[in-house]
C-alpha positions in Angstrom: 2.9 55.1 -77.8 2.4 57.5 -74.7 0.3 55.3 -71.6 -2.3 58.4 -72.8 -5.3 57.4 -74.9 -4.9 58.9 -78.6 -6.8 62.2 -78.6 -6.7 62.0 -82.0 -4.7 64.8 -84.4 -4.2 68.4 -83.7 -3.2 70.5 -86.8 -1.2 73.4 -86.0 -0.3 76.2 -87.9 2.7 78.6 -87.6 4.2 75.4 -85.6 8.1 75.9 -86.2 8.5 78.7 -83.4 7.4 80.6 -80.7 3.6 79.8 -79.6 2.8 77.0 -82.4 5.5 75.1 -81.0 5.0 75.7 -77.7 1.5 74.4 -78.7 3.3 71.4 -80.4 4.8 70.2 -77.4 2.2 70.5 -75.4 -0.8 69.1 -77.3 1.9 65.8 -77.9 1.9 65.6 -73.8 -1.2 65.4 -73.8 -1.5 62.5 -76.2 -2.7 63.9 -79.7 -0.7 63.0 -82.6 -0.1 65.8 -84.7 0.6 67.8 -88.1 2.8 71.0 -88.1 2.4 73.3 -90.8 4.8 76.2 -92.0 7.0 77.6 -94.5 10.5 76.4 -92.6 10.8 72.7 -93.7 13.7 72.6 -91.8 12.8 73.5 -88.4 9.3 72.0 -88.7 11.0 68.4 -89.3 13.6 69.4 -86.5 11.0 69.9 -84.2 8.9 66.9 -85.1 11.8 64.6 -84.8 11.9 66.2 -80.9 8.6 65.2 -80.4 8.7 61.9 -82.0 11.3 60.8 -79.8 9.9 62.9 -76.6 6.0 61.8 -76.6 6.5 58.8 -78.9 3.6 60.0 -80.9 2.7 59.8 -84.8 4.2 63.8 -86.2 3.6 65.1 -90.0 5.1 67.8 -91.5 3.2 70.0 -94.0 5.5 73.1 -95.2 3.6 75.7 -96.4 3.3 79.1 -97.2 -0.1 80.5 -95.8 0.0 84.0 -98.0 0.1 81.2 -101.1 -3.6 80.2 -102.3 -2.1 76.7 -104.1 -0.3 75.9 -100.6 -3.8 77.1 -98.4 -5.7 74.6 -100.4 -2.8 72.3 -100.2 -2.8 72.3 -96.6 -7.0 72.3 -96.7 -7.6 68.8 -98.9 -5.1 67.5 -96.4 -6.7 67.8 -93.3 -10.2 67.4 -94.6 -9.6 64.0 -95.7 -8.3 63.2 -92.4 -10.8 61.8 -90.3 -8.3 61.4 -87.4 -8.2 65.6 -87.0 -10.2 66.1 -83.6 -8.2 69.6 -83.1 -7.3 72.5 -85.1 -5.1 75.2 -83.9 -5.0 78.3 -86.2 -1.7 80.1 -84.6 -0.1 81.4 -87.9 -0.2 84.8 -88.4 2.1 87.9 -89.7 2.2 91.2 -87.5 3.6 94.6 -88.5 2.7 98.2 -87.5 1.8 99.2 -91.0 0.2 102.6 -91.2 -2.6 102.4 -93.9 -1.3 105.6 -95.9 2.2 104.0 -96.4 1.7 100.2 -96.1 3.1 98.0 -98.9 -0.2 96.7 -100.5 1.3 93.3 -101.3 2.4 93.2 -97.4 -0.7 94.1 -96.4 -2.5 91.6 -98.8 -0.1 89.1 -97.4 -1.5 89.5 -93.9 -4.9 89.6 -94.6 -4.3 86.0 -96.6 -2.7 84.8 -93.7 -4.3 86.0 -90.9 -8.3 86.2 -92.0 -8.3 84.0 -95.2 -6.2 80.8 -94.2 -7.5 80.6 -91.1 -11.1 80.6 -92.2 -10.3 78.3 -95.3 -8.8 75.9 -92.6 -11.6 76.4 -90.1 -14.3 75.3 -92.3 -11.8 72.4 -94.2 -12.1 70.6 -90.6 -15.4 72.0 -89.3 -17.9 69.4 -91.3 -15.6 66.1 -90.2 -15.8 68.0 -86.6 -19.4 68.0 -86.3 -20.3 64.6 -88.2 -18.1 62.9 -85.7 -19.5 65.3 -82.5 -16.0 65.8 -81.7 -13.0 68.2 -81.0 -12.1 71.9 -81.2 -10.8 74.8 -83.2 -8.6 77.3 -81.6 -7.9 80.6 -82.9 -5.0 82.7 -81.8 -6.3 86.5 -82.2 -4.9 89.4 -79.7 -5.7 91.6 -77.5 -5.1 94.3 -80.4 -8.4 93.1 -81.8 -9.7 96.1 -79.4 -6.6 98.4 -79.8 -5.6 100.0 -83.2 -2.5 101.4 -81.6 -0.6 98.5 -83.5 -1.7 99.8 -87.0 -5.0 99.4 -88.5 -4.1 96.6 -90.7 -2.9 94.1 -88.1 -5.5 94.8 -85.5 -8.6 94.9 -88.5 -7.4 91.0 -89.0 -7.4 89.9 -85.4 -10.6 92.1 -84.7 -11.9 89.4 -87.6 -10.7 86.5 -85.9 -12.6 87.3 -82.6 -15.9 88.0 -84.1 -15.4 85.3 -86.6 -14.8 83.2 -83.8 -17.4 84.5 -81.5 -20.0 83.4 -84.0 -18.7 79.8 -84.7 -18.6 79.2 -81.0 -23.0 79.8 -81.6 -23.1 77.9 -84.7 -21.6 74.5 -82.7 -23.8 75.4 -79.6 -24.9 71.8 -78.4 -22.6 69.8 -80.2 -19.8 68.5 -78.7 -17.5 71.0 -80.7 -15.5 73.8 -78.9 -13.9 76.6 -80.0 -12.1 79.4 -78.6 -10.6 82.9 -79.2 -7.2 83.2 -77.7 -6.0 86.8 -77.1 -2.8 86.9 -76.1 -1.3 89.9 -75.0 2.5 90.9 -75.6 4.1 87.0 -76.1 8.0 86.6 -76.2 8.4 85.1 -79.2 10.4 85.8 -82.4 6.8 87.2 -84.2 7.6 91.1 -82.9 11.6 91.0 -84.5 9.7 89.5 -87.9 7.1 92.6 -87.8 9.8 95.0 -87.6 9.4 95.6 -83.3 11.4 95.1 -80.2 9.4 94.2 -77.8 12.1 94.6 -75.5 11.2 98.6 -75.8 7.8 97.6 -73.8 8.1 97.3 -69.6 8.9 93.6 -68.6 5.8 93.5 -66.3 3.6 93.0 -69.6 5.2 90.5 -71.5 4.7 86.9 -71.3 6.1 83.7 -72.5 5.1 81.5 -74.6 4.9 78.5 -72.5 3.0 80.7 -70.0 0.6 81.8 -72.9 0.1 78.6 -74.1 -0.8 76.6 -70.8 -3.2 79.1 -69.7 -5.2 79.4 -72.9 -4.5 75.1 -72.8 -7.0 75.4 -69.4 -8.9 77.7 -70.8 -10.2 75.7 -73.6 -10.4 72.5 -71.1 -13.1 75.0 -69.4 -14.7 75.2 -72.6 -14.4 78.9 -72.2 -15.1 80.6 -75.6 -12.8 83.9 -75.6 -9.7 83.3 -73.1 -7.4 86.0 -72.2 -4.4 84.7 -70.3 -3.3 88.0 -68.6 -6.6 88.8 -67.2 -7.2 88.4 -63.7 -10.8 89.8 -63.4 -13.1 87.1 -65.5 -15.5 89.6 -64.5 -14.1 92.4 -66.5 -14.4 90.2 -70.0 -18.3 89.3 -68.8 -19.2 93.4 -68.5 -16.9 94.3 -71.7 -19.0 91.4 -73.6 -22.6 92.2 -71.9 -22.0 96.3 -72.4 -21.2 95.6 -76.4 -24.2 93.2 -76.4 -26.3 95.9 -74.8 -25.0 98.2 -77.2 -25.8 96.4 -80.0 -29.5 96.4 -79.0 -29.4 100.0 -79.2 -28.8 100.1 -83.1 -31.9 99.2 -84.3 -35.0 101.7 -85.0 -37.4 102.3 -87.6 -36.1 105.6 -87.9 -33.2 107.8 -87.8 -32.0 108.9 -84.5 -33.7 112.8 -83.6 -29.9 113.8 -83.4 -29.9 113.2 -87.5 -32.7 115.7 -88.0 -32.0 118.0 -90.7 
């Protein structure tokens, strides 16, 4: 054991590579034992065995295929019958710049499953243990495509999901001692862009982060109990006027009648 105090278990999905395992590391520094779920056996139990040996901490496997409804509810009786899970990290996610006239349907369905549907079936597997024991977080990787279609309509419909699915869980745990958070990341170096069919090496260098950097920002982020965390914005202030102008907005849709403007 670490000289840290056991945070208890962080869950975290898409863990093999890239940002889950970035997340991996640096949730095992911190103390937390964890379980790593994807479909690569192989490099999740690598990577384990790294942290074992690095953080001296408890690490469980869990492959699993996220687009599969058997392994989703695999995965779900598993960590809902933990009571040790005080974090859940929902990182997992498939990309692509599908157009919607000429997107495979199954690859599209595929997406959806794993970016809307496995992370909400997860979300609320842990939530109830979460708030009986008034304690932990969820994190939600989303992007900063959630506001930008230029990615395909497909991709940035599912992460414009996890934001306002998020958004509205961090008010249903207001005054417990539950966080959650919305991570938009923007362009990430990681092997996600080559598996959606993109180089991101065709975008300027000056935008694109790492994962490590990605990571320990939205890590300080969540220790500010901040509920949407953007790691590449400087100006908080920017976030506070986008989210009061659409909250504003909002309070303009309502009326007992149709606008003048629809007057036949």
């Amino acid at each position: 054991m670490s000289g840290q105090d056991n945070k208890g278990t962080a869950v975290i999905t898409g863990a093999s590579a890239g940002i889950g395992a970035v997340y991996a590391d640096r949730l095992a520094g911190q103390g937390y034992d964890l379980v790593l779920v994807a479909r690569r056996a192989d490099r999740l139990e690598e990577l384990a065995e790294k942290l074992r040996y690095a953080y001296k901490r408890k690490v469980s496997v869990i492959a699993a295929d996220l687009a599969d409804d058997n392994d989703v509810r695999r995965v779900e009786q598993a960590i809902a019958a933990d009571d040790s899970v005080t974090l859940l990290v929902n990182n997992a996610g498939i990309g692509g710049q599908q157009v919607v006239a000429t997107a495979d349907a199954d690859e599209a369905e595929r997406m959806i499953k794993v970016n809307v549907i496995a992370l909400t079936r997860l979300t609320r597997a842990v939530l109830p243990g979460l708030l009986a024991r008034n304690r932990g977080a969820i994190v939600n990787i989303a992007s900063v495509l959630a506001y930008e279609t230029s990615f395909g309509g497909i991709y940035s419909g599912t992460k414009a999901y996890v934001v306002n699915f998020t958004e509205g869980l961090h008010r249903e745990v207001a005054g417990t001692n539950v966080k959650v958070q919305a991570v938009l990341p923007g362009a990430t170096r990681t092997d996600f862009w080559e598996l959606a069919g993109s180089d991101i090496d065709n975008l300027p260098k000056e935008i694109i982060m790492s994962a490590d950097d990605m990571v320990d920002a939205a890590l300080v982020g969540l220790a500010r109990g901040e509920a949407v965390t953007v790691p590449a914005l400087a100006d908080a202030a920017k976030l506070d006027a986008f989210l009061g102008a659409r909250q504003a907005f909002y309070g303009s849709l309502h009326a007992d009648k149709p606008a003048a403007r629809y007057a036949a």
